[in-house]
C-alpha positions as CSV (number, residue, x, y, z in Angstrom):
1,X,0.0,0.0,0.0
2,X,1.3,3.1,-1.1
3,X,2.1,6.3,1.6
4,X,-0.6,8.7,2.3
5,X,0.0,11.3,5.1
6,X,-3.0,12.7,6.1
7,X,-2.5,16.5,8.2
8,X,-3.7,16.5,11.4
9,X,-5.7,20.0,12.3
10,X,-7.0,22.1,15.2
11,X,-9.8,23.1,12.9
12,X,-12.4,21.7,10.9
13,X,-9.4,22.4,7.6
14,X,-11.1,20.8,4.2
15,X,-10.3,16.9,3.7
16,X,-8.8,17.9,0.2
17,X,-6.2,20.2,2.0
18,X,-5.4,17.6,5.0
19,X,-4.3,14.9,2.4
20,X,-2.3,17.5,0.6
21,X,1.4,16.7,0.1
22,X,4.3,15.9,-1.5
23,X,5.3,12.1,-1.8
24,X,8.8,11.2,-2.9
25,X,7.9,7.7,-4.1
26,X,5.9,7.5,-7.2
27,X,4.8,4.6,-9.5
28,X,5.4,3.5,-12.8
29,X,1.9,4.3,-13.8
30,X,1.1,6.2,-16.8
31,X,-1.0,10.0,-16.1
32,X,-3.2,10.4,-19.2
33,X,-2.7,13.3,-21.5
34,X,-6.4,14.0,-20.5
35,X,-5.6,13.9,-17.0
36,X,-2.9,16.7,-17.5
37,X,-5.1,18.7,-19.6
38,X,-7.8,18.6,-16.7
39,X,-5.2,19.2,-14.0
40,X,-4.1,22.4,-15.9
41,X,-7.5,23.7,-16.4
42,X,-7.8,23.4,-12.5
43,X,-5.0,26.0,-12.7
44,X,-6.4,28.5,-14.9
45,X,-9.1,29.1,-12.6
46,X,-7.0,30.5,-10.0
47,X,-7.3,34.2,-9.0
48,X,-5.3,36.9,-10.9
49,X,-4.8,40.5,-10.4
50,X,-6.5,41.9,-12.9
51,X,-6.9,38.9,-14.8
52,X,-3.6,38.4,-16.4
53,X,-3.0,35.3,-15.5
54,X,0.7,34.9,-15.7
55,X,1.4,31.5,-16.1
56,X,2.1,29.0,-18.4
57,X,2.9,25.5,-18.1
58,X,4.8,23.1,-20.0
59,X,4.3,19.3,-19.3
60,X,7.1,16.5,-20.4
61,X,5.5,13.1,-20.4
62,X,7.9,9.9,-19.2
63,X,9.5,8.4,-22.0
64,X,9.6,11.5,-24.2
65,X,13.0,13.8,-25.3
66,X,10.8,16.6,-23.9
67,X,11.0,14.3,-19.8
68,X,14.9,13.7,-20.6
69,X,15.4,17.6,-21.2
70,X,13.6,18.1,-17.7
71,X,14.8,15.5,-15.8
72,X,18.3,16.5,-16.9
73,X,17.8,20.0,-15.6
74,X,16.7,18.5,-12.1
75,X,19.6,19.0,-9.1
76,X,21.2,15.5,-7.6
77,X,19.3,14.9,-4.7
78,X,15.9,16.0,-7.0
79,X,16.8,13.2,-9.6
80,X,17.7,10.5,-7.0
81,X,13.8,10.2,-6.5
82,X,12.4,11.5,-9.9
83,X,12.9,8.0,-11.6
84,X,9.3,7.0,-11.7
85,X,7.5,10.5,-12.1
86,X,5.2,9.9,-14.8
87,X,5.1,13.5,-16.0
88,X,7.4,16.6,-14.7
89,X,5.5,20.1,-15.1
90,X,7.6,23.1,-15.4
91,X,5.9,26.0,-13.9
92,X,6.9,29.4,-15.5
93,X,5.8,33.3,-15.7
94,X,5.1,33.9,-19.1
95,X,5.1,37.7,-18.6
96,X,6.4,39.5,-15.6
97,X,4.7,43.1,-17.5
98,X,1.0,43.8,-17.0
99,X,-0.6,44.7,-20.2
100,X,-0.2,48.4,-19.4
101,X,3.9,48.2,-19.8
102,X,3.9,48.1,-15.9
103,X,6.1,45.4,-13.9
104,X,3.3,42.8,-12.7
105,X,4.3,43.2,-9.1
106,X,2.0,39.8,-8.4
107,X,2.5,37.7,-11.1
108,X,4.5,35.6,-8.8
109,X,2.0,35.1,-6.1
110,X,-0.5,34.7,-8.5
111,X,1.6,31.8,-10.6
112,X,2.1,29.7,-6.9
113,X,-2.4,30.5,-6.5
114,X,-2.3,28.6,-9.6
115,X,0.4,26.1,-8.6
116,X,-1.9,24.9,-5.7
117,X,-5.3,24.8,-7.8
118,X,-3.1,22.4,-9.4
119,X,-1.7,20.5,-7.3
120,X,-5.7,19.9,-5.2
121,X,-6.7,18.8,-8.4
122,X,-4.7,16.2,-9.4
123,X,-4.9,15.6,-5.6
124,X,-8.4,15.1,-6.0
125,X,-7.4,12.4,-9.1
126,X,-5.3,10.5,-7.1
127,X,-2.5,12.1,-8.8
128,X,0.5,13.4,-5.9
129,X,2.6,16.5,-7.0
130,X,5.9,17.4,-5.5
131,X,6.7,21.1,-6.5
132,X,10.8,21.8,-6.8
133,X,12.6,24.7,-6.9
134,X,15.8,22.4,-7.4
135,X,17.0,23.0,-10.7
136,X,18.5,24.9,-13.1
137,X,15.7,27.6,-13.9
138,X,18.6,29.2,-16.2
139,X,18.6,26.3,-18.9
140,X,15.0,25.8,-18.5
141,X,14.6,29.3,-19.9
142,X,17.3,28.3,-22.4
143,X,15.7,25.2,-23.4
144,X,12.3,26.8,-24.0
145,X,13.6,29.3,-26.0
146,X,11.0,32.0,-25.5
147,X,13.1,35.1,-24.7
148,X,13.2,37.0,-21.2
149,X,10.0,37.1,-21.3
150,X,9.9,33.0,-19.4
151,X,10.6,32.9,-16.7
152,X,10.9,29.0,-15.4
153,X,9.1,29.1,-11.1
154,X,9.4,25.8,-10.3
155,X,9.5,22.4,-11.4
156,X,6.3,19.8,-10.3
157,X,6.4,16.3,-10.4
158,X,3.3,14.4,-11.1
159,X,2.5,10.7,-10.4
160,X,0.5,8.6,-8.5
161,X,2.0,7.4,-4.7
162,X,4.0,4.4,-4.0
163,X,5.7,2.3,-0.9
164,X,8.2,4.4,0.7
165,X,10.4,1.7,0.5
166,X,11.8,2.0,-2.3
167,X,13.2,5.1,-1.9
168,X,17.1,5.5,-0.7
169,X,17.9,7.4,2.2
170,X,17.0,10.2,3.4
171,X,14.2,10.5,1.5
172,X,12.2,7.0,2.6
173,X,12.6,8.8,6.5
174,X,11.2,12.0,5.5
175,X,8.7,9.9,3.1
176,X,7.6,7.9,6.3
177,X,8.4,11.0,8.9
178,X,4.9,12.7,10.2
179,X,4.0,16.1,8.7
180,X,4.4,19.6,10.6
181,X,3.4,22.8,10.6
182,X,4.1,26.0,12.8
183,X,1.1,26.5,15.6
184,X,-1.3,28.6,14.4
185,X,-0.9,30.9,16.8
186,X,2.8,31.2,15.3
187,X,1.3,32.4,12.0
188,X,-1.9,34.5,13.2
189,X,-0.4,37.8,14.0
190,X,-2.0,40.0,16.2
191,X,-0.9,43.1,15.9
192,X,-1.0,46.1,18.5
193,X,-3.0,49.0,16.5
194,X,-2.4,52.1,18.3
């Protein structure tokens, strides 16, 4: 049976959001292209300011040139458990300018909105993601060859769970470690207003 690590809460947090989190150890078992497609849709629905929605994605199916380029681009540790990823997703700003010539001062925040519609989408497929800054954004942006104007965010694995087990260390003990989170009253402020 395959690792599931389900948050435990204070508050009555939505089940979708409890189950939420980012597996090391995928199988071998082939995502559909219409199962990426829906998972990327999910994505476009995130909120935007002003409705530019910044992102793109691009998504590299196992056993294509397009996966090799990506899982070449990965950092050591990051490739030591990628071997079974069925699909890696690179996650980019297509535009840091606002259609007015201005910088889009939230085209960041709004491209990691869209990460997470994502990622509770495929979630919700049975589909894990694990999101990765580790790796080289620079030849990303090289490989794409779009100009400035991409700029790679992160890198997201896609698969569906398997045994922890498998996994060398350290990554079966933080596979099999419980999840954490700071106290809430850590990340509530409450601030003194004069």
């Amino acid at each position: 049976m395959h690792t599931i690590k389900k948050a435990i809460t204070k508050y009555p947090v939505l089940d979708i959001i409890k189950k939420r989190w980012s597996p090391r150890s995928f199988s071998d078992k082939a995502i559909s292209e219409t199962d990426v497609k829906t998972i990327i849709e999910a994505a476009s629905w995130s909120f935007s300011a002003l409705n530019e929605q910044p992102w793109r994605y691009v998504a590299a199916f196992r056993g294509t040139s397009l996966f090799d380029s990506f899982f070449d681009l990965l950092n050591a540790g990051n490739k030591n458990w990628n071997n079974n990823t069925s699909v890696l997703v690179l996650s980019v700003l297509s535009n840091i300018y606002s259609n007015d010539g201005t910088v889009n001062t939230y085209a960041m925040h709004d491209t990691g909105a869209a990460n997470m519609l994502l990622t509770l989408q495929a979630n919700s497929m049975g589909i894990y993601t694990h999101l990765m800054e580790g790796f080289s954004k620079e030849h990303a942006q090289k490989l794409l060859n779009q100009g400035d104007e991409i700029k790679p965010v992160v890198m997201i694995a896609l698969g569906y769970p398997d045994v922890a087990e498998k996994l060398d260390e350290p990554f079966k003990t933080r596979e099999l470690s419980p999840r954490s989170r700071k106290d809430i009253n850590e990340i509530l402020l409450e601030p003194q207003l004069p």
